[in-house]
VEXROLO-887293 format. One record per residue (C-alpha): x, y, z; residue number from 1; residue in one letter. Coordinates in steps of 0.02 Angstrom, whole numbers, always signed. Layout:
<pts>
- u;v;w;resi;resn
- X;Y;Z;NUM;A;
...
</pts>
This chain:
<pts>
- u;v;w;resi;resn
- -121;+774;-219;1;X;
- -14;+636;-297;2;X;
- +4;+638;-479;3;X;
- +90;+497;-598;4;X;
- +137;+585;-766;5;X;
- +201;+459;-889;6;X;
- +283;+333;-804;7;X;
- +382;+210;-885;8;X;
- +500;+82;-806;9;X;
- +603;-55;-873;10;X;
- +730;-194;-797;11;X;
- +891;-259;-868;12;X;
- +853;-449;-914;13;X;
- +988;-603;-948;14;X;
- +1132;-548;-853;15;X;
- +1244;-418;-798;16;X;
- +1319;-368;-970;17;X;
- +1151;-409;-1059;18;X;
- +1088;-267;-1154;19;X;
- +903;-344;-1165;20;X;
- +760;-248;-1068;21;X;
- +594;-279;-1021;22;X;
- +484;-152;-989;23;X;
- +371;-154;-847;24;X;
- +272;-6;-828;25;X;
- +212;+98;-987;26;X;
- +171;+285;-983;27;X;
- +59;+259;-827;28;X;
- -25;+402;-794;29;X;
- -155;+457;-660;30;X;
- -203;+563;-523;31;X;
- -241;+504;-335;32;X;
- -353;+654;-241;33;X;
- -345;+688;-45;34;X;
- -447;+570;+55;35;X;
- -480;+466;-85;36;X;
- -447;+262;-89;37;X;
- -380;+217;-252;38;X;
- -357;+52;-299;39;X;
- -260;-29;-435;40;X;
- -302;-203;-483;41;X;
- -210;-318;-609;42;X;
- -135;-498;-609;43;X;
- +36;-556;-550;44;X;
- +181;-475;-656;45;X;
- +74;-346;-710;46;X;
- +143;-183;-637;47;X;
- +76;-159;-480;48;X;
- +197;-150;-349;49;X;
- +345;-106;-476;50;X;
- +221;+58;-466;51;X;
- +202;+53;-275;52;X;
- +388;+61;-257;53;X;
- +406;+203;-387;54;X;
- +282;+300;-281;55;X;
- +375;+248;-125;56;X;
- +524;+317;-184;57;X;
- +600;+146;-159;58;X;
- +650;+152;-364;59;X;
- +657;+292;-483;60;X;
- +562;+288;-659;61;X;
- +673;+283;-815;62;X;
- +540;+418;-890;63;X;
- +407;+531;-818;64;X;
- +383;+593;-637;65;X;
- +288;+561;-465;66;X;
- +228;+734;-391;67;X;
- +162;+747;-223;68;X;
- +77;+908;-157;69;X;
- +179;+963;-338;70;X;
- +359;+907;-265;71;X;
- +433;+741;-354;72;X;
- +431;+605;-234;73;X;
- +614;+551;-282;74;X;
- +665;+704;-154;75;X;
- +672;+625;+27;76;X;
- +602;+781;+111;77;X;
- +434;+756;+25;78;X;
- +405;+569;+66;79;X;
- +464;+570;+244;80;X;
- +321;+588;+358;81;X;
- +203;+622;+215;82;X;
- +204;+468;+115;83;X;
- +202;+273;+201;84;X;
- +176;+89;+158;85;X;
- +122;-76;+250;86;X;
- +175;-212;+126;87;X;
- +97;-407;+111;88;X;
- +258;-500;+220;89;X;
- +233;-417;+380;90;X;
- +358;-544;+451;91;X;
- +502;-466;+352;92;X;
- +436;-280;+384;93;X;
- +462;-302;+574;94;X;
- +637;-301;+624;95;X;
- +622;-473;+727;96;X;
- +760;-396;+871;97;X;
- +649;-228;+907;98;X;
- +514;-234;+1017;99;X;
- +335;-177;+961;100;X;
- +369;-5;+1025;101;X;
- +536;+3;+954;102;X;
- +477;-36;+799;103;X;
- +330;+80;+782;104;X;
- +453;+220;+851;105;X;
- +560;+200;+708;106;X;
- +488;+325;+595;107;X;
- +461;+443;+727;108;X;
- +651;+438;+781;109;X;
- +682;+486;+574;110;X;
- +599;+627;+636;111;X;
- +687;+671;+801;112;X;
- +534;+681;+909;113;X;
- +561;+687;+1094;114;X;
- +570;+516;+1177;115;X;
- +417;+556;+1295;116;X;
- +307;+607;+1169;117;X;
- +364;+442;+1072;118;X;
- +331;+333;+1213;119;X;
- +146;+418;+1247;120;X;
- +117;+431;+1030;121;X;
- +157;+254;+1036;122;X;
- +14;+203;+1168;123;X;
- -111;+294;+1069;124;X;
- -72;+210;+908;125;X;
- -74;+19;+986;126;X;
- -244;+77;+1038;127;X;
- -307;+159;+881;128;X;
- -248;-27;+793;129;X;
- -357;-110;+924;130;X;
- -188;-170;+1015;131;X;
- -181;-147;+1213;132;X;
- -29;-67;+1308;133;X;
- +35;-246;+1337;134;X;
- +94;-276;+1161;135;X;
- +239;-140;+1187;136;X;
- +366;-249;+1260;137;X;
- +334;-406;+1124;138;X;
- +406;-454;+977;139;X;
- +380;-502;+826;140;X;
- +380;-690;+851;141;X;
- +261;-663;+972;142;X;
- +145;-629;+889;143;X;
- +5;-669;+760;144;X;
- -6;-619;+582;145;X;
- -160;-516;+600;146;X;
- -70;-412;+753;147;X;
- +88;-403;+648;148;X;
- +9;-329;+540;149;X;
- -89;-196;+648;150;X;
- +84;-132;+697;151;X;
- +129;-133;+544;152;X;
- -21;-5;+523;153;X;
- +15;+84;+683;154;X;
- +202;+126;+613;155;X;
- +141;+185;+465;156;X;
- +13;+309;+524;157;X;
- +134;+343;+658;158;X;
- +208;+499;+566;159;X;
- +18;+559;+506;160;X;
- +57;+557;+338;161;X;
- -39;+619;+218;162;X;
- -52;+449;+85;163;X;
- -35;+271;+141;164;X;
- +34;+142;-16;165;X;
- -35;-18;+20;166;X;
- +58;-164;-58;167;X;
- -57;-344;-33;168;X;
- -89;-288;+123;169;X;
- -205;-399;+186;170;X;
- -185;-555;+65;171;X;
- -89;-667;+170;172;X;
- -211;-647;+315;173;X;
- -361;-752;+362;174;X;
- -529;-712;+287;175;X;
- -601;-661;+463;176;X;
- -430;-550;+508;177;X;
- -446;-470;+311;178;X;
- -594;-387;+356;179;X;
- -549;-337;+535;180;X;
- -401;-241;+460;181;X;
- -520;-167;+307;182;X;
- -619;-109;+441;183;X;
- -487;-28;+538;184;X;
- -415;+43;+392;185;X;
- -578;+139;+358;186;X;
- -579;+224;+523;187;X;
- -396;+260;+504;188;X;
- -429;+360;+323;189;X;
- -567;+444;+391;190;X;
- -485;+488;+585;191;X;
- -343;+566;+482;192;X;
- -416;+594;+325;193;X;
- -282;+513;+210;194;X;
- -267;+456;+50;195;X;
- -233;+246;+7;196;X;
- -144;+179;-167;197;X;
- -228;+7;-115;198;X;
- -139;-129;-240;199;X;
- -238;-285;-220;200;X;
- -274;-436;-334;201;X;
- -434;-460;-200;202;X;
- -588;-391;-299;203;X;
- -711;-390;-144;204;X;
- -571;-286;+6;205;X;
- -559;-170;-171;206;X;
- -754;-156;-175;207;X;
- -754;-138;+18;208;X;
- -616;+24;+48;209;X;
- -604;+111;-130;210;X;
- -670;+251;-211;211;X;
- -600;+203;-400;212;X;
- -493;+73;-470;213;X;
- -374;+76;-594;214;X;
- -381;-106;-694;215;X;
- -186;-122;-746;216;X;
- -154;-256;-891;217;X;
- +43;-280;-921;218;X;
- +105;-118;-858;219;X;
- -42;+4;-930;220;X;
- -200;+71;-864;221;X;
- -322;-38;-963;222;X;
- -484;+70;-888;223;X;
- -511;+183;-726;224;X;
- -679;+172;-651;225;X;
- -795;+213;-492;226;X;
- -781;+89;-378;227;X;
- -961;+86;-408;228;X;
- -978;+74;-585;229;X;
- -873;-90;-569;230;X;
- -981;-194;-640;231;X;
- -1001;-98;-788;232;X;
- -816;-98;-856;233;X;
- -804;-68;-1042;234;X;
- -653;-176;-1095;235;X;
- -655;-361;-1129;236;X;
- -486;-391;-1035;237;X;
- -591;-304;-883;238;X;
- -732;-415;-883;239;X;
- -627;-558;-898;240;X;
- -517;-523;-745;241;X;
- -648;-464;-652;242;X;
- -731;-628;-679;243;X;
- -589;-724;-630;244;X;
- -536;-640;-493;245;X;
- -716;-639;-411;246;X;
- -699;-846;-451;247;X;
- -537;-878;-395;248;X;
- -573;-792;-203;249;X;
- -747;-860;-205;250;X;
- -653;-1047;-233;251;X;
- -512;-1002;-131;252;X;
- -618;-943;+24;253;X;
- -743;-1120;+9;254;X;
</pts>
């Protein structure tokens, strides 16, 4: 269903006339299947959401191409409605002067839906996000990072798309709201059978929601695996961050 064939991206570095590049992602390659959770796991600066973005259409890839359903994503027609996101600041995705409803109705007005069948679509999702009608008229400041981020969710499955790219979704959340929201997202994928790009540094919500992981070490796919076969990763790099990772949370949630 979504297909990355060779990416390779690169960013101007020291200055506007500078001529010096460094190159971020390297002839990244892989396929995403429908209904599948694939995650993709590295540290900081190593890729991760440069690729989100790419897949988002947000940026374009110097080489290569992004297919979905065999059309490149770079056309709008082929992400709108069919491809979202719910990034990790969900204070800076909500526009802080719409209302809840207003701002889950945003994609849906990109759309030109009826106003009625907004209004009603817009009940349902609050509810499917564990939200109650009440939450229509607030905003943003009103409320808490764990039901910012459920609209968050509700806007993005608003248009029923068919892939969800989740950026750190869930890192700057408490512990106890993280896995409220993994659970949630589960039902989501399986009520409308979607796929997830789930790009986390968090080694346990990874284990929890996805299928496979890709393991990305400085802008390449260092090994793809099952999520679980996880433990059995062949590289050393692997092991290592795998090791880290699952001793930095374990630290960082004590």
């Amino acid at each position: 269903m979504l297909k990355v064939d060779g990416i390779e991206k690169s960013y101007k570095q020291g200055g506007l006339f500078s001529k010096q590049k460094q190159q971020v992602l390297k002839k990244v390659a892989f396929e995403c299947q429908q209904g599948e959770c694939l995650g993709i796991i590295g540290e900081s600066g190593s890729g991760k959401s440069t690729l989100g973005r790419l897949i988002l259409g947000i940026e374009k890839p110097d080489r290569g191409r992004i297919l979905f359903e065999g059309k490149n994503v770079n056309n709008r027609c082929v992400r709108m409605g069919s491809i979202s996101a719910v990034f990790q600041n969900y204070t800076s995705s909500i526009n802080p002067f719409l209302t809840v409803e207003e701002a889950i109705m945003e994609p849906l007005k990109a759309q030109k839906k009826v106003k009625a069948d907004m209004q009603s679509k817009v009940e349902t999702l609050l509810h499917q996000v564990g939200l109650n009608p009440s939450y229509r008229l607030k905003y943003p400041h009103e409320l808490s990072g764990g039901e910012a981020q459920r609209v968050c969710i509700a806007r993005a499955i608003s248009t029923e798309p068919r892939c969800i790219v989740f950026d750190e979704a869930i890192s700057s959340l408490d512990v106890s709201v993280q896995i409220q929201v993994l659970r949630l997202l589960e039902e989501l994928k399986q009520f409308y059978q979607m796929s997830y790009v789930f790009i986390t540094h968090d080694i346990q919500a990874a284990a929890y929601i996805c299928d496979r992981v890709l393991i990305f070490r400085d802008g390449q796919i260092e090994e793809m695996v099952p999520i679980k076969q996880l433990k059995d990763v062949q590289s050393d790099y692997a092991r290592k961050l795998l090791t880290y990772l699952i001793t930095f949370q374990g630290e960082d949630q004590g």
